[in-house]
N, CA and C atoms of all chains as a GROMACS GRO file, in nm:
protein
  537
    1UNK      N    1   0.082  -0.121   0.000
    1UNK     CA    2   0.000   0.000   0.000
    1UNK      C    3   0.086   0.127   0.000
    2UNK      N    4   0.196   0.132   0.070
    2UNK     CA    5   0.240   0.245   0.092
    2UNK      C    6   0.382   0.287  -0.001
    3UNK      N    7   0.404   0.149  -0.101
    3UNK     CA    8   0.398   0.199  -0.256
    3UNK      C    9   0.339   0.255  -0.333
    4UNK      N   10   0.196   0.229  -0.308
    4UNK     CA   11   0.135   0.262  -0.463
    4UNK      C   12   0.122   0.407  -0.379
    5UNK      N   13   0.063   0.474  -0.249
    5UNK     CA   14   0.072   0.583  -0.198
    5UNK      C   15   0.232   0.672  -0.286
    6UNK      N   16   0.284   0.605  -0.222
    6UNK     CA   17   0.470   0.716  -0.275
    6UNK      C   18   0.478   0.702  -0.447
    7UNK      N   19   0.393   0.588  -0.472
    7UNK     CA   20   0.423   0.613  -0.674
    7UNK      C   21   0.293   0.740  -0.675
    8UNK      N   22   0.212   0.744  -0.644
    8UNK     CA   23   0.088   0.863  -0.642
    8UNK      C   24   0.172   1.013  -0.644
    9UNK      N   25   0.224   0.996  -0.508
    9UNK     CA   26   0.287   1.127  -0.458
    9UNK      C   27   0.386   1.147  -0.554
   10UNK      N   28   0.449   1.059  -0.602
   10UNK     CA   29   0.578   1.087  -0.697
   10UNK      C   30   0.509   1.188  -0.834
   11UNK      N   31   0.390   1.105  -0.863
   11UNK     CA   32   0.340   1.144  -0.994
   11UNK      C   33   0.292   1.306  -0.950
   12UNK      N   34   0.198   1.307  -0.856
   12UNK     CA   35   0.190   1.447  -0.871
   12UNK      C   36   0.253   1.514  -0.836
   13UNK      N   37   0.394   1.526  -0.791
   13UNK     CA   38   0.479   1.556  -0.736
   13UNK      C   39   0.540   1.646  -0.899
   14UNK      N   40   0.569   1.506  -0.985
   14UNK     CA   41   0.636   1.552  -1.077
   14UNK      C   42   0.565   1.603  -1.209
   15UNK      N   43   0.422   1.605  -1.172
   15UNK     CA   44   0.346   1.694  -1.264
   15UNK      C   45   0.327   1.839  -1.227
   16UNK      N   46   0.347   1.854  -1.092
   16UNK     CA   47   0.335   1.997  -1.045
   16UNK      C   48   0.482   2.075  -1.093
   17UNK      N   49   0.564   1.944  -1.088
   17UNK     CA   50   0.747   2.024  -1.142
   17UNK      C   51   0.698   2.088  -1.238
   18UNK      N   52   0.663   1.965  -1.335
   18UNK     CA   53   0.645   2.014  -1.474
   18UNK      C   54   0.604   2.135  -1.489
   19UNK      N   55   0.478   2.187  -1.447
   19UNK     CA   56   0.354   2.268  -1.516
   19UNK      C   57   0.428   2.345  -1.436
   20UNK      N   58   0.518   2.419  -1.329
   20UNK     CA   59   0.585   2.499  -1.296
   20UNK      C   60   0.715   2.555  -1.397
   21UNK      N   61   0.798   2.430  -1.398
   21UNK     CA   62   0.866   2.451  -1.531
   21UNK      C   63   0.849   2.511  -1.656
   22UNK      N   64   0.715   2.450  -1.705
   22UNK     CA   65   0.638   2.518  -1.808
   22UNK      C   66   0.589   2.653  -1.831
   23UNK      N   67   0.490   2.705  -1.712
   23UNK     CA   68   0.476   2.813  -1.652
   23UNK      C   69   0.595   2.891  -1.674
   24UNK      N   70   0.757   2.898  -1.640
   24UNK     CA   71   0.870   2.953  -1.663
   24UNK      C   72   0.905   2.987  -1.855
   25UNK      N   73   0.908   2.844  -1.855
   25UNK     CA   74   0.980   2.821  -2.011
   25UNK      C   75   0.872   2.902  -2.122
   26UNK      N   76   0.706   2.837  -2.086
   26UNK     CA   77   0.642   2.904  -2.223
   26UNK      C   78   0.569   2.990  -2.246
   27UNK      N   79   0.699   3.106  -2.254
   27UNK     CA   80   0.647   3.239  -2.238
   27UNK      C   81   0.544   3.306  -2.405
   28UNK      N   82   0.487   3.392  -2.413
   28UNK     CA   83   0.472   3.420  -2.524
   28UNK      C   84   0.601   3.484  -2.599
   29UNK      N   85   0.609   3.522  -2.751
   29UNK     CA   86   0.680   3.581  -2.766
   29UNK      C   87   0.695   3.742  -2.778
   30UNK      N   88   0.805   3.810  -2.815
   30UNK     CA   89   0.819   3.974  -2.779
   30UNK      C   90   0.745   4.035  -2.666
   31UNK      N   91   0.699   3.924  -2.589
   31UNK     CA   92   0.648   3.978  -2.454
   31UNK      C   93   0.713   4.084  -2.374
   32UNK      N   94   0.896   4.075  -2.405
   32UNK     CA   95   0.942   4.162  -2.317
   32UNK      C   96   0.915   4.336  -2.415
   33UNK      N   97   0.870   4.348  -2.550
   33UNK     CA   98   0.873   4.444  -2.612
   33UNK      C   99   0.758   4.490  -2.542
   34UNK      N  100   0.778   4.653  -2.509
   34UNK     CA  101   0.673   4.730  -2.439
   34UNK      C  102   0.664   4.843  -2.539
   35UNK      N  103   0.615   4.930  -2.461
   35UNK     CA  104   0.574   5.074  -2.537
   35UNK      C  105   0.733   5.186  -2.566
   36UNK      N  106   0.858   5.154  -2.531
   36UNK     CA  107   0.973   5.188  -2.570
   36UNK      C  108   1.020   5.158  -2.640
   37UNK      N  109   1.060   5.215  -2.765
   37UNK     CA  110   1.108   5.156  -2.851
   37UNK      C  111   1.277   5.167  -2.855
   38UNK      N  112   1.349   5.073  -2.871
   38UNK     CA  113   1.556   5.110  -2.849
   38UNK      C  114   1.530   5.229  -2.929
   39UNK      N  115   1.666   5.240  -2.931
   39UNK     CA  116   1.745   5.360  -3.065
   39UNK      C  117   1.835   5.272  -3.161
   40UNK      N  118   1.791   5.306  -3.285
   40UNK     CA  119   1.824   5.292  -3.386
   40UNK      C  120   1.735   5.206  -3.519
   41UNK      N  121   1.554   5.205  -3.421
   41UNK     CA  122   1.457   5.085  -3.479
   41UNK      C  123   1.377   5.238  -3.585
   42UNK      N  124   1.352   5.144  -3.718
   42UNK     CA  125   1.273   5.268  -3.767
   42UNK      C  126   1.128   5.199  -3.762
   43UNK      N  127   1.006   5.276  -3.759
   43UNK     CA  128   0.838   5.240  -3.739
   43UNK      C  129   0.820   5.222  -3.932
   44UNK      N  130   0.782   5.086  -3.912
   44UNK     CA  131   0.721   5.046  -4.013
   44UNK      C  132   0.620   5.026  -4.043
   45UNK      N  133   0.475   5.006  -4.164
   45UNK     CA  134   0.357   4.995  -4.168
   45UNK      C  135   0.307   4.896  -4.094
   46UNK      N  136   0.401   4.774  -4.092
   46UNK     CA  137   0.355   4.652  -4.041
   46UNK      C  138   0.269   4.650  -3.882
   47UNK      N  139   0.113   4.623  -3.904
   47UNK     CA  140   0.088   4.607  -3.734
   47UNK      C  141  -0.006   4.498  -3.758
   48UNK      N  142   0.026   4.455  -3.600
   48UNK     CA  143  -0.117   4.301  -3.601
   48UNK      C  144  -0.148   4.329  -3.437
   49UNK      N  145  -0.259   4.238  -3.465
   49UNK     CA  146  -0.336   4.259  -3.295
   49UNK      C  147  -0.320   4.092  -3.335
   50UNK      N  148  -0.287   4.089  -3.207
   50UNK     CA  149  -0.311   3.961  -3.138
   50UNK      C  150  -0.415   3.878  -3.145
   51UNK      N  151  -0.457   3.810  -3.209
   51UNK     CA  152  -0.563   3.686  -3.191
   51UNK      C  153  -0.614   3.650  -3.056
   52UNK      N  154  -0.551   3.669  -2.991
   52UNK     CA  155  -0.617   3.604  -2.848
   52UNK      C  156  -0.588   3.732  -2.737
   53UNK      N  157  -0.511   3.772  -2.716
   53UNK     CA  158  -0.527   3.911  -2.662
   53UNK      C  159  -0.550   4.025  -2.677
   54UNK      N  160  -0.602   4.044  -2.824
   54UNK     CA  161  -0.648   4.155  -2.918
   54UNK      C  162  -0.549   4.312  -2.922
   55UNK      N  163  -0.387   4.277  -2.852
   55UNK     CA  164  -0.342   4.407  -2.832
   55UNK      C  165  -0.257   4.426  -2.952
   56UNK      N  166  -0.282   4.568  -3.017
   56UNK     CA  167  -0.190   4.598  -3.126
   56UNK      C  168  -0.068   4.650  -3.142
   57UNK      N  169   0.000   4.601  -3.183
   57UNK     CA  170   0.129   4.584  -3.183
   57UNK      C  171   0.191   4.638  -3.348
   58UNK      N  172   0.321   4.775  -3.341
   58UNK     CA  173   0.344   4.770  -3.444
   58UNK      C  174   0.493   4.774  -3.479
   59UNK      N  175   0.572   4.694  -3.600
   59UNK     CA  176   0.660   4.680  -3.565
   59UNK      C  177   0.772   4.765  -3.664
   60UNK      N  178   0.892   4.790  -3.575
   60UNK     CA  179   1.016   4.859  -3.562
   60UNK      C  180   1.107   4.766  -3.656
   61UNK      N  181   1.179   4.847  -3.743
   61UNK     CA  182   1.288   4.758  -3.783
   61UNK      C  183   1.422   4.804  -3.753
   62UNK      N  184   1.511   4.714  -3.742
   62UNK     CA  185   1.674   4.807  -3.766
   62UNK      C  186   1.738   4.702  -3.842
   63UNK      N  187   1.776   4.841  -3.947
   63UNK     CA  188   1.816   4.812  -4.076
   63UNK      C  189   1.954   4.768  -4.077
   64UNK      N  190   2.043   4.778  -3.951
   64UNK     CA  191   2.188   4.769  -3.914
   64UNK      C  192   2.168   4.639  -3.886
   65UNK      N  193   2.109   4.569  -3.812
   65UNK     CA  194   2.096   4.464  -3.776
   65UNK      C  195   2.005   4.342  -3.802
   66UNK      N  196   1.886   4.430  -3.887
   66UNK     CA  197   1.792   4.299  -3.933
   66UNK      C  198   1.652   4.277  -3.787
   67UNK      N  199   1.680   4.364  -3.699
   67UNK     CA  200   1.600   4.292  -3.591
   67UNK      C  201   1.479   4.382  -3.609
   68UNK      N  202   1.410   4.318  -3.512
   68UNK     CA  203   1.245   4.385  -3.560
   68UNK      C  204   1.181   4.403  -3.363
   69UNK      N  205   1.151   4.467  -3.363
   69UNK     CA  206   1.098   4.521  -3.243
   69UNK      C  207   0.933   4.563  -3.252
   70UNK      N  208   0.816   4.500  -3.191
   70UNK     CA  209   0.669   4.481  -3.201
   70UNK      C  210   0.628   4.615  -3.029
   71UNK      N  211   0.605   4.713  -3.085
   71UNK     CA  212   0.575   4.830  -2.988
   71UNK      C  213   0.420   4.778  -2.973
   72UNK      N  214   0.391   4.808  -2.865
   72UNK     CA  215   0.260   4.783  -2.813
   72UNK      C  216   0.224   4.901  -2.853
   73UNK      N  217   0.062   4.954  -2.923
   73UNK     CA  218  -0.016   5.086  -2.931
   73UNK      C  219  -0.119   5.089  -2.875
   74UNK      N  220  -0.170   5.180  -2.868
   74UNK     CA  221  -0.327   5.216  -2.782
   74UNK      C  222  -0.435   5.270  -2.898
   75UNK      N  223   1.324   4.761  -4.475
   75UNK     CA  224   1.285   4.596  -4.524
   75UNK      C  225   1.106   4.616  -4.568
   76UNK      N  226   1.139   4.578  -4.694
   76UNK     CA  227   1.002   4.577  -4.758
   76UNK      C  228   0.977   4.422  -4.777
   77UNK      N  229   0.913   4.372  -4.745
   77UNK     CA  230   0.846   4.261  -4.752
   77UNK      C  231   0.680   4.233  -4.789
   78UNK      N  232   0.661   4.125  -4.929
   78UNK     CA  233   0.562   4.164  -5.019
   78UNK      C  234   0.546   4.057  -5.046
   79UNK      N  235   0.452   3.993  -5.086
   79UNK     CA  236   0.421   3.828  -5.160
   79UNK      C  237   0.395   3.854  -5.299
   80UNK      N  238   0.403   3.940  -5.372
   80UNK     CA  239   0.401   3.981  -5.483
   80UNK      C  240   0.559   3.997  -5.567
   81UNK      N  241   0.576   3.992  -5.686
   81UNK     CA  242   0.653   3.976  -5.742
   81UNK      C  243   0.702   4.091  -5.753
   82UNK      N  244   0.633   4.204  -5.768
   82UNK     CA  245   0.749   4.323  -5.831
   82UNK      C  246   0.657   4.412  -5.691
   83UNK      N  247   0.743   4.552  -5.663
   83UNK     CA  248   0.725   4.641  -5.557
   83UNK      C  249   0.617   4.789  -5.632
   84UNK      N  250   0.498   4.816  -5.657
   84UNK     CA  251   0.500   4.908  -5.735
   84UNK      C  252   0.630   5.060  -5.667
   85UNK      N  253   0.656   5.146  -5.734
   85UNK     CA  254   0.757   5.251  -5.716
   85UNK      C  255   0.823   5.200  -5.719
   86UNK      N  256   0.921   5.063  -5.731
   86UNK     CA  257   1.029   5.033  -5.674
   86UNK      C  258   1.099   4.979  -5.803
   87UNK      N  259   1.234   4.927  -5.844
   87UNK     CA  260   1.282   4.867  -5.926
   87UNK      C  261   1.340   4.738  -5.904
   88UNK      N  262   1.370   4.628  -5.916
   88UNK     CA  263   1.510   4.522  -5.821
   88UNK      C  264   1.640   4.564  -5.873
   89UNK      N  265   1.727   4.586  -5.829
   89UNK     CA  266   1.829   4.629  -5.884
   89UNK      C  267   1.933   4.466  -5.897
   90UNK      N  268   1.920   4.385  -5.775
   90UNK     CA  269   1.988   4.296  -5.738
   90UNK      C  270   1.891   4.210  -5.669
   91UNK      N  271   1.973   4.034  -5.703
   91UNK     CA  272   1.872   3.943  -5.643
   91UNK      C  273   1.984   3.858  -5.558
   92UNK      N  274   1.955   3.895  -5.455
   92UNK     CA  275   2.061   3.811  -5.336
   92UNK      C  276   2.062   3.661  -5.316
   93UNK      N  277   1.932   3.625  -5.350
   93UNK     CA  278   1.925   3.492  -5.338
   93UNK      C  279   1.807   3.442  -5.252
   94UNK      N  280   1.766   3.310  -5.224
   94UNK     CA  281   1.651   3.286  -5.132
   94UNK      C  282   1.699   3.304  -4.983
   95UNK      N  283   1.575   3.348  -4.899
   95UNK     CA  284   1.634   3.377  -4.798
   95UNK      C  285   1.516   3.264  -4.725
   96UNK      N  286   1.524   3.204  -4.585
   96UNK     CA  287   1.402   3.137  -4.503
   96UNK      C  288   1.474   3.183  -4.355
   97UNK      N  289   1.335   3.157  -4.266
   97UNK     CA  290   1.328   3.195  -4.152
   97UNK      C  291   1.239   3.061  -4.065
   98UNK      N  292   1.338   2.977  -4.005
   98UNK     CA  293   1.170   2.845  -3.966
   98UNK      C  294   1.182   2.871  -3.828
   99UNK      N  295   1.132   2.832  -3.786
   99UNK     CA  296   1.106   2.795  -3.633
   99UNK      C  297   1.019   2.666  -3.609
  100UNK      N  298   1.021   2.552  -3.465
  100UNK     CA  299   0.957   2.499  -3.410
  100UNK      C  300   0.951   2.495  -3.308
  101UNK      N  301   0.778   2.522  -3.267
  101UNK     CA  302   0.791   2.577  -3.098
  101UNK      C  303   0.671   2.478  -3.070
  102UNK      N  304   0.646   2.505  -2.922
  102UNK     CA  305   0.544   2.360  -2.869
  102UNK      C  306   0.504   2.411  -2.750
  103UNK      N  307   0.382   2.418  -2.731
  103UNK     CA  308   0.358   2.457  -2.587
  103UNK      C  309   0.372   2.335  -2.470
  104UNK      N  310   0.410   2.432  -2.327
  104UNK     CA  311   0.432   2.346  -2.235
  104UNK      C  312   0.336   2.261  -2.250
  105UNK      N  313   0.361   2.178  -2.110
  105UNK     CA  314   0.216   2.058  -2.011
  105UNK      C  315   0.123   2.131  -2.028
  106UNK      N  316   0.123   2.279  -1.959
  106UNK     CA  317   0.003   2.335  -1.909
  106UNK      C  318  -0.025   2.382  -1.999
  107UNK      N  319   0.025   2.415  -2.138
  107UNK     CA  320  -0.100   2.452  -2.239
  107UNK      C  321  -0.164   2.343  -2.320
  108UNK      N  322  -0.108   2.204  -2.335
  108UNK     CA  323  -0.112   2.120  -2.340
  108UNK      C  324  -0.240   2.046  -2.312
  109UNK      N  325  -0.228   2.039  -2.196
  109UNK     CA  326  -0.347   2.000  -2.078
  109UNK      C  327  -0.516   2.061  -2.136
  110UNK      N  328  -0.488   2.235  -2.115
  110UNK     CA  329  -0.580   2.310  -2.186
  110UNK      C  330  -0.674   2.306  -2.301
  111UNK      N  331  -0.529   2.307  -2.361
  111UNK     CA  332  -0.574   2.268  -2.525
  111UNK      C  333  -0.658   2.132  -2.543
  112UNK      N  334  -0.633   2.064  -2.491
  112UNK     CA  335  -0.674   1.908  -2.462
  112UNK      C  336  -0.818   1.899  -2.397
  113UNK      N  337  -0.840   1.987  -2.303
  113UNK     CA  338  -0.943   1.999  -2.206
  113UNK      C  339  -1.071   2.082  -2.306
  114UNK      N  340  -1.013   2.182  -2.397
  114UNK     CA  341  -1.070   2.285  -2.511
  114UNK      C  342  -1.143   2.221  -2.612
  115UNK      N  343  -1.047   2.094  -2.655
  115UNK     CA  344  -1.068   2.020  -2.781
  115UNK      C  345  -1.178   1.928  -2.758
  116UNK      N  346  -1.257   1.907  -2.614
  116UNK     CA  347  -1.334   1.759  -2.572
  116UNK      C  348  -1.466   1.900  -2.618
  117UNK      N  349  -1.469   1.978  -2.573
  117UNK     CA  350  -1.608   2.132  -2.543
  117UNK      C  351  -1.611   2.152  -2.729
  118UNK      N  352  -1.510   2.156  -2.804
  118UNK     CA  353  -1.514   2.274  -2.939
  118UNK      C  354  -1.456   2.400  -2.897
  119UNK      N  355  -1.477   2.447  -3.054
  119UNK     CA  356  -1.429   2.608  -3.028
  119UNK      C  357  -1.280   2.631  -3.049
  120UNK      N  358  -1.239   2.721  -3.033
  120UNK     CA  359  -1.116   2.803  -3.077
  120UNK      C  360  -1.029   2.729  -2.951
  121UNK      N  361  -0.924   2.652  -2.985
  121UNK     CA  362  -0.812   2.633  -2.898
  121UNK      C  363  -0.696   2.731  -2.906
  122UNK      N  364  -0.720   2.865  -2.761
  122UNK     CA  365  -0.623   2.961  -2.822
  122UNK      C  366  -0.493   2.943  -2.809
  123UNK      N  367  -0.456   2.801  -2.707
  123UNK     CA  368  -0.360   2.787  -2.647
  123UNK      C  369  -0.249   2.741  -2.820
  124UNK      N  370  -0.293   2.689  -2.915
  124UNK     CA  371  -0.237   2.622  -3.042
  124UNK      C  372  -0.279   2.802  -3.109
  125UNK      N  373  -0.350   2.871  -3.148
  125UNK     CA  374  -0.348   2.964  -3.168
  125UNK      C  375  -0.247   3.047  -3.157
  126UNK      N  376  -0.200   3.064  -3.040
  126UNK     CA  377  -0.129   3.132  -2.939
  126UNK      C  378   0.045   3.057  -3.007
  127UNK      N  379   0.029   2.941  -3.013
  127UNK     CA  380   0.162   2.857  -3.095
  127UNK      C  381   0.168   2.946  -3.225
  128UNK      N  382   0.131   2.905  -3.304
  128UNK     CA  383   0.093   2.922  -3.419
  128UNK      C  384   0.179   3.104  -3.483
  129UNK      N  385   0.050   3.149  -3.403
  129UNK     CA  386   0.064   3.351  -3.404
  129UNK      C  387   0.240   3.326  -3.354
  130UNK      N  388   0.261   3.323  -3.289
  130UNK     CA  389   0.465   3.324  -3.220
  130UNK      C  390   0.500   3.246  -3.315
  131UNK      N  391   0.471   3.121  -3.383
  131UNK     CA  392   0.570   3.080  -3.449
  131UNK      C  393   0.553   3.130  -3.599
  132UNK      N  394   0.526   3.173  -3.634
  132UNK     CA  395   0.443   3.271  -3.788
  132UNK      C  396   0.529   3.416  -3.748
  133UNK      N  397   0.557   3.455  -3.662
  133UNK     CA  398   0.603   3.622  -3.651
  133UNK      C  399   0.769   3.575  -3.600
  134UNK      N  400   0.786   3.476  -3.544
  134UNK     CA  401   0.990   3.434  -3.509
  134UNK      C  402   1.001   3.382  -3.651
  135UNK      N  403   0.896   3.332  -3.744
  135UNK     CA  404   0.982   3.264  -3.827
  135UNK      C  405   0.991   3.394  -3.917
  136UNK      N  406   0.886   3.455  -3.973
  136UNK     CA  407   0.931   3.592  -4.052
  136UNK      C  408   1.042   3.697  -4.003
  137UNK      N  409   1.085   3.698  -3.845
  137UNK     CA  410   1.186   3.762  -3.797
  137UNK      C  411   1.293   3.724  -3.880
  138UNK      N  412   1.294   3.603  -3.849
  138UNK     CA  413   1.419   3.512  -3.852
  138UNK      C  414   1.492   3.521  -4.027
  139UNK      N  415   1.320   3.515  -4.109
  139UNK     CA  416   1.407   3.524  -4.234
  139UNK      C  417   1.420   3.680  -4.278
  140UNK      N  418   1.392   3.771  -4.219
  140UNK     CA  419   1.410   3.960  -4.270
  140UNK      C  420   1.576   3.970  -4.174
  141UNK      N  421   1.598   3.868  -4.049
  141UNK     CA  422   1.745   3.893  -4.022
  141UNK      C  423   1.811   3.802  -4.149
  142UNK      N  424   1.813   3.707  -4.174
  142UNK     CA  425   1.863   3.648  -4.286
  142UNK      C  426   1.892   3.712  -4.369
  143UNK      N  427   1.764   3.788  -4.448
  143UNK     CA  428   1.794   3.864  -4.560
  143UNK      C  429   1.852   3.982  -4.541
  144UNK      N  430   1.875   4.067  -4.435
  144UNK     CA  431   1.950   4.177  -4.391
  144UNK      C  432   2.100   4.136  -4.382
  145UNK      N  433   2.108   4.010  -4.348
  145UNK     CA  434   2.275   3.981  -4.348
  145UNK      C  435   2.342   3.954  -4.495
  146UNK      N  436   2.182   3.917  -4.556
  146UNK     CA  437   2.273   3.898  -4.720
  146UNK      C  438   2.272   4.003  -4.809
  147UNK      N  439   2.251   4.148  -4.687
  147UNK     CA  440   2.230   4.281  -4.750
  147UNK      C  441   2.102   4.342  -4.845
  148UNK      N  442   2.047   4.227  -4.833
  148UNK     CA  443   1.875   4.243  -4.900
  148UNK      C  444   1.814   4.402  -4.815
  149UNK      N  445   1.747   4.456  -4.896
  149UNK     CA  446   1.675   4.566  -4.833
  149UNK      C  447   1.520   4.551  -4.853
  150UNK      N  448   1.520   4.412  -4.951
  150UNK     CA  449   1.317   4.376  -4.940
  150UNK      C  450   1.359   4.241  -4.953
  151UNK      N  451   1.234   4.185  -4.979
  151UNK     CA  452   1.204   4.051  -4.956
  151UNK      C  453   1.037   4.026  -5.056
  152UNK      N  454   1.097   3.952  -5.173
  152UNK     CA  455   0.951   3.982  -5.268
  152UNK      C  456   0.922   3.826  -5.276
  153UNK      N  457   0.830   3.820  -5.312
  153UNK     CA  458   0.786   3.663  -5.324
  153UNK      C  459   0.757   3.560  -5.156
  154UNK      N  460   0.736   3.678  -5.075
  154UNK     CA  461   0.769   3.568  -4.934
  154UNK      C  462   0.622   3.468  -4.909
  155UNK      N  463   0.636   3.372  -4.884
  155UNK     CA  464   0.573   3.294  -4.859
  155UNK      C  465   0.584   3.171  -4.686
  156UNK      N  466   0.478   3.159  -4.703
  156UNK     CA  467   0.446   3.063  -4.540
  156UNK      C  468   0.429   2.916  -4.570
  157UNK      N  469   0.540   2.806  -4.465
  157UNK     CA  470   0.471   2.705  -4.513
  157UNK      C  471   0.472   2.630  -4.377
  158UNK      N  472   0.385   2.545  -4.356
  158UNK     CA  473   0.359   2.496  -4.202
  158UNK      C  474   0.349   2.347  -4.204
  159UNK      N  475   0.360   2.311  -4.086
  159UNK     CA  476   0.326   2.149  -4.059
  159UNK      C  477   0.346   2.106  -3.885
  160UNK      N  478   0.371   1.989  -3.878
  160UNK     CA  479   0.346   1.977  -3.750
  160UNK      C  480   0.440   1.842  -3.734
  161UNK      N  481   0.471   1.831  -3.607
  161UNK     CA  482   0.544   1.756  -3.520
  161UNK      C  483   0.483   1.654  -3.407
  162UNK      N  484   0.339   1.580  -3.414
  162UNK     CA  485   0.290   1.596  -3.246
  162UNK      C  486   0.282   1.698  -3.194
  163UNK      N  487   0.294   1.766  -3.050
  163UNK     CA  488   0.236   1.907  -3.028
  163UNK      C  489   0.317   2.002  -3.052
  164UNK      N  490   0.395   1.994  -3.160
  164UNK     CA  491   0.464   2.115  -3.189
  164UNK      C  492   0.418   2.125  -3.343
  165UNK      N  493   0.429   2.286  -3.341
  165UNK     CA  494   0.396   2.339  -3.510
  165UNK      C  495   0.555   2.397  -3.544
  166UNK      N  496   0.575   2.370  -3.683
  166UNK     CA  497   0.661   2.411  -3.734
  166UNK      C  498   0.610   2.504  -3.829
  167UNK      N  499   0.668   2.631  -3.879
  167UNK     CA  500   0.673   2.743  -4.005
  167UNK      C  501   0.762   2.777  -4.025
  168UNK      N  502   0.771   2.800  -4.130
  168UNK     CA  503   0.869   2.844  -4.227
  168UNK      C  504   0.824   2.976  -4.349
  169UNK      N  505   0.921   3.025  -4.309
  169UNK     CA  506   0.880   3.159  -4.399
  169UNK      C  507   0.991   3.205  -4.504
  170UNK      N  508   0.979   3.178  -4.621
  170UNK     CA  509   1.088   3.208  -4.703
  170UNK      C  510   1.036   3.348  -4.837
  171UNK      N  511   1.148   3.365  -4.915
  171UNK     CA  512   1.145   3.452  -4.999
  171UNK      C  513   1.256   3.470  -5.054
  172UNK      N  514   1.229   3.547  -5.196
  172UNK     CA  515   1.364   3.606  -5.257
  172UNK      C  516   1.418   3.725  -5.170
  173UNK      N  517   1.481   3.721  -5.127
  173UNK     CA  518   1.571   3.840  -5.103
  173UNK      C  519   1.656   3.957  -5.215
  174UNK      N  520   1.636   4.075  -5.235
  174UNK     CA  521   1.648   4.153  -5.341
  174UNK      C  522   1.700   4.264  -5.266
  175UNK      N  523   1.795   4.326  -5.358
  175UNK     CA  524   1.826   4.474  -5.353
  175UNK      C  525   1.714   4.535  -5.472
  176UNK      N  526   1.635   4.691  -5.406
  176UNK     CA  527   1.551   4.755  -5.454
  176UNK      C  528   1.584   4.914  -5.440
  177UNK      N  529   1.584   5.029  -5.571
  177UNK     CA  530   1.614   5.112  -5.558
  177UNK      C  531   1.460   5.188  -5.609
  178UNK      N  532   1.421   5.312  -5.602
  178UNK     CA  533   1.288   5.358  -5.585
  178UNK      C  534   1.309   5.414  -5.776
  179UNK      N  535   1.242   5.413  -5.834
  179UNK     CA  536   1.238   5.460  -5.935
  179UNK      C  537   1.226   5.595  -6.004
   0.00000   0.00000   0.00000
């Protein structure tokens, strides 16, 4: 009995790791992009709202580097 | 970076064709969206948690190929196109295109 108890506890033990882990790891993406944009991004036509959080977002390019930066708008 | 699924830019000319450029990504949501999605799919309706995949992996993979084409000195990207598939719970995309030098006419 007090196997199948400690295989129980193990399992939810190591499903709570998980979904904690997960919680960490699967973040959305450009989440950390806010309403600041760096220096050196130029504002491009490109904007999308979010499908599931409906917030619009428009994005920055830099032409030095290729990177693209998604500014949150109101 | 002009990026267009169309062949020619109106105002624009190609001056130069750099070559194909792609951008893929494969991403997968955790357990816990997992779980969700799973719990979503028994009811119907919009699973936003694969949604939510999908939208991030469609916008890293177009990142991925406008840095590509910026390193091969491309200043547009004509012809770009999306192509998708899947893994078990991961989605894969891929976003490719010609990469071009373009001067305004």
């Amino acid at each position: 009995m007090i196997y199948i108890i400690s295989y129980i506890v193990f399992q939810v033990l190591l499903l709570i790791i998980l979904l904690i882990i997960s919680k960490i790891k699967d973040k959305r993406l450009h989440q950390d992009h806010g309403e600041v944009v760096p220096p050196g991004f130029e504002p491009t036509n490109e904007v999308t709202i979010d499908p599931v959080t409906q917030e619009k977002r428009r994005v920055y390019f830099n032409p030095k580097t290729g990177d693209r930066y998604y500014k949150i708008e109101k | 970076m002009i990026v267009v699924t169309t062949e020619n830019i109106p105002g624009y000319r190609v001056v130069e064709v750099k070559g194909t450029t792609f951008g893929l990504i494969v991403r997968a949501r955790g357990i816990g969206g997992d779980i969700m999605a799973g719990l979503r799919s028994v009811v119907g309706g919009e699973i936003k948690e694969y949604t939510v995949l999908l939208e991030d992996a469609r916008k890293q993979a177009l990142d991925r190929m406008i840095k590509n084409a910026t390193a091969m000195g491309a200043n547009a990207v004509v012809m770009c196109r999306y192509d998708s598939g899947n893994m078990g719970n991961m989605g894969e995309v891929v976003a490719y295109g010609t990469a071009v030098v373009i001067e305004k006419v």
